[in-house]
N, C-alpha and C positions, 0 to 999 in steps of 0.2 A: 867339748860341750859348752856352750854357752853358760853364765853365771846370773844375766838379765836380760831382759827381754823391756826396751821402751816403746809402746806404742803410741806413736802421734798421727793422727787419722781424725780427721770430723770436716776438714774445709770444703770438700765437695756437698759430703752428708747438709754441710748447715743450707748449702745451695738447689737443693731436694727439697723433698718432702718427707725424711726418714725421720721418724717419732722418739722419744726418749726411749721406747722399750725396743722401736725396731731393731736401733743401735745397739744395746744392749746384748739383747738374743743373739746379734748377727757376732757380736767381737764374743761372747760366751762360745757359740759354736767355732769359730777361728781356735781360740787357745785351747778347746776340745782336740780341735785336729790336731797341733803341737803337742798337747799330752799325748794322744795315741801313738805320735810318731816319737815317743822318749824322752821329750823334751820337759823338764821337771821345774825349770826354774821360773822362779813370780815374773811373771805380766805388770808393770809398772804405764797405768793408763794417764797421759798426759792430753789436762783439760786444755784445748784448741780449737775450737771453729771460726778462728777467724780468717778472713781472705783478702789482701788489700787488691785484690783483680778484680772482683769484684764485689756487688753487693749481697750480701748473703740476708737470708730469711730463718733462718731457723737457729740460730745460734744459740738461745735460750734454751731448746729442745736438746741440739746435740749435746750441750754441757752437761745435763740435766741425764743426758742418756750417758753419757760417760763416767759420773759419777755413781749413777743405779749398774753398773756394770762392776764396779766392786765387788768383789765375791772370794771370800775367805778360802772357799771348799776347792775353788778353783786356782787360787792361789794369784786373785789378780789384784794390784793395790794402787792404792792412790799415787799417781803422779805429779809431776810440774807441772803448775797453770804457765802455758804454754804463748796463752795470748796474752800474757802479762811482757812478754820479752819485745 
């Protein structure tokens, strides 16, 4: 079984039009599914929207929804800023 779980995911998202809460709800019900399937260990959400392919719109949003994705009960926690590297 796995010990951590990083997830790095938003470069498409900032190139949509998925909202801070879309993002949120959509990666809450993801690590629902992993819980139901036994999977117990923390969700470590790494801040990322950036894309050097192209030019993204929403970066501000996705960041913004990845950190409102936080959730103690769920056991998912802050990550590496990701677009810092």
């Amino acid at each position: 079984m796995p010990t951590h779980f990083l997830f790095q995911h938003g470069e498409s998202d900032a190139i949509l039009t998925t909202t801070s809460e879309q993002y949120a709800v959509l990666l809450h019900q993801l690590v629902k599914r992993f819980r139901d399937a036994g999977f117990n260990a923390p969700f470590y959400v790494s801040r990322g929207a950036k894309c050097d392919y192209v030019k993204p719109n929403n970066i501000a949003g996705i960041r913004a929804g990845q950190l409102a994705a936080v959730n103690e009960a769920l056991d998912i926690r802050p990550g590496p800023d990701t677009d810092m590297i």
